[in-house]
C-alpha positions, -999 to 999 in steps of 0.1 A, spaced: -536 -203 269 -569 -222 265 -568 -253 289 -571 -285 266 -573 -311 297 -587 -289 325 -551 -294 343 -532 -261 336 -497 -274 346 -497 -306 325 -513 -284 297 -482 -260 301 -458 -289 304 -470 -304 270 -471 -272 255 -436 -268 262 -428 -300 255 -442 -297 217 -424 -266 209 -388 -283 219 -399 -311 194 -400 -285 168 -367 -271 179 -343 -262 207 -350 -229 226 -335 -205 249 -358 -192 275 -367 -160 261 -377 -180 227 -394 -205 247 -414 -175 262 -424 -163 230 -431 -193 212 -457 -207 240 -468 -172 252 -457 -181 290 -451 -156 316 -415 -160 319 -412 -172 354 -436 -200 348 -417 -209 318 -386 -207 340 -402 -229 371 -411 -256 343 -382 -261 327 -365 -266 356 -390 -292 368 -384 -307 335 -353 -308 334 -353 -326 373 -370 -360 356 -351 -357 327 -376 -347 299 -355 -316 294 -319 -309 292 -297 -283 280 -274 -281 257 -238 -261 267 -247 -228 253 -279 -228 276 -306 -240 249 -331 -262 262 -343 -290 247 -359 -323 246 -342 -347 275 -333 -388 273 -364 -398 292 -381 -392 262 -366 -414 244 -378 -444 265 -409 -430 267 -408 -427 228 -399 -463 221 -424 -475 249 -456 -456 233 -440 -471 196 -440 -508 209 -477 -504 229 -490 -488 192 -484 -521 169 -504 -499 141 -476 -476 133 -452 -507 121 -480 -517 94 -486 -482 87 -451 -479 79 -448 -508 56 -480 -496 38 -465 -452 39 -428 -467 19 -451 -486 -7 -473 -458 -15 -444 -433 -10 -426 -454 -39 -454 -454 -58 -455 -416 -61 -426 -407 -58 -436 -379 -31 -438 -373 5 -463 -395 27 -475 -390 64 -497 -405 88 -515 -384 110 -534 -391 144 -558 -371 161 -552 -354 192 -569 -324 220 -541 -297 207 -535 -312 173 -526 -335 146 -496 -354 154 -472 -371 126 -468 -403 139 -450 -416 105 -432 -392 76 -417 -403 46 -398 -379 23 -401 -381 -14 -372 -392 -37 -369 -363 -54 -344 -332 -46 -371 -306 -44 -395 -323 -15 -415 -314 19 -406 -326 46 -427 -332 79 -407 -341 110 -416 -374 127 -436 -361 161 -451 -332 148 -474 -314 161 -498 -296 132 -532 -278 132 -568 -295 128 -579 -266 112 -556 -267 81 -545 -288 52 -560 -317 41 -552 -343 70 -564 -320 93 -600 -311 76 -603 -349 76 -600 -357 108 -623 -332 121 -648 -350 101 -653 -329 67 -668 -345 40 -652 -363 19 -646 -365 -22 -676 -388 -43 -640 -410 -46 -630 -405 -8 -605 -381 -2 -599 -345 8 -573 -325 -10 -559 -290 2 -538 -266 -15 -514 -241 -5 -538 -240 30 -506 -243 53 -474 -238 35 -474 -214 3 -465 -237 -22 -472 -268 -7 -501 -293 -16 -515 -327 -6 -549 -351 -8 -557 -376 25 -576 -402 30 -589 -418 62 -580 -450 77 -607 -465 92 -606 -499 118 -634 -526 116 -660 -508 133 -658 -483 103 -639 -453 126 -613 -431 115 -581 -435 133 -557 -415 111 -552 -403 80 -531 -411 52 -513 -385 31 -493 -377 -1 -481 -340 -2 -455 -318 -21 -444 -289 -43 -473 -275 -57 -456 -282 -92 -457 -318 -89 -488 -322 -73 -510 -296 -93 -538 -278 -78 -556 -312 -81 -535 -336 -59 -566 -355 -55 -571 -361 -91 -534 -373 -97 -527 -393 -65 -562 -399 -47 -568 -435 -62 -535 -448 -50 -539 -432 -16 -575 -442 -9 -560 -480 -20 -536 -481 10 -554 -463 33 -581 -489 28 -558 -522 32 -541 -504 61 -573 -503 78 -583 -541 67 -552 -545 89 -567 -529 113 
């Protein structure tokens, strides 16, 4: 694997870390799904598992331990942005009727920091903590800094999921930055192949008071 931070063990670690988000693992998956030797994998989980950031479950899976979860609510009450964000995400979600995320920036990624599913049956769902590509779907082209619509948002269809599409707009703080982006995605029949055109007003709205909040 490519190092992101130029420390190959923490890279590993967090590597490992973000595929037990996605799901628990035995070892042999967990080899597979990070492309680990299996030995290292093996070394550490184990190391891991000794400060509690891994734990297994009684069949042997692995998977995300209880440290975590401090660590989780720690990072949520030092980023006051994701409370606001929230309040602003369940408006527009209610307003559309569909699916809404809020997406940071990272090295390895986009994370979900916020994910709201739609009220109808047929919906897509992102899991809360998420780690998703830069390189696809409209969240991601934004915040690698592709040019935006005359009216200020990026759409995407079918990029990542068959089936799937969504339009994202950036939120931006005073100083005119973009610290996340704002999304409304869904089945393709809902949405159209023009997401933008049906949804971007609304979304470009909140993502613009978020930021004033910001």
């Amino acid at each position: 694997m490519d190092s992101v931070s130029g420390v190959g063990v923490i890279d590993k670690a967090f590597l490992m870390l973000n595929a037990l988000a996605q799901r628990p693992h035995s070892l042999a998956t967990l080899v597979h799904a990070t492309g680990m030797p299996r030995a290292t994998a093996h070394r550490l989980l184990l190391a891991l598992e000794q400060h509690g950031a891994v734990r297994r479950f009684d069949d042997g899976q692995f998977c995300l331990g209880t440290t975590l979860i401090g660590l989780g609510h720690g990072a949520q009450m030092q980023y006051p942005f994701v409370d606001e964000a929230r309040r602003v995400a369940h408006d527009l979600r209610d307003a559309t009727g569909e699916s809404v995320q809020v997406y940071v920036a990272e090295s390895a990624g986009r994370r979900c920091v916020i994910s709201l599913e739609s009220t109808h049956g047929l919906r897509w769902i992102v899991p809360e903590g998420s780690l998703l590509p830069l390189s696809r779907g409209s969240a991601g082209r934004l915040l690698t800094g592709q040019k935006l619509s005359k009216k200020g948002w990026i759409e995407s269809v079918e990029e990542r999921e068959k089936g799937v599409a969504s339009v994202s707009a950036p939120i931006c703080n005073t100083a005119g930055d973009v610290i996340a982006a704002l999304s409304v995605s869904g089945p393709l029949e809902r949405l159209s192949r023009t997401p933008g055109k049906k949804y971007g007003a609304k979304l470009v709205r909140a993502a613009r008071l978020l930021g004033e909040a910001n």
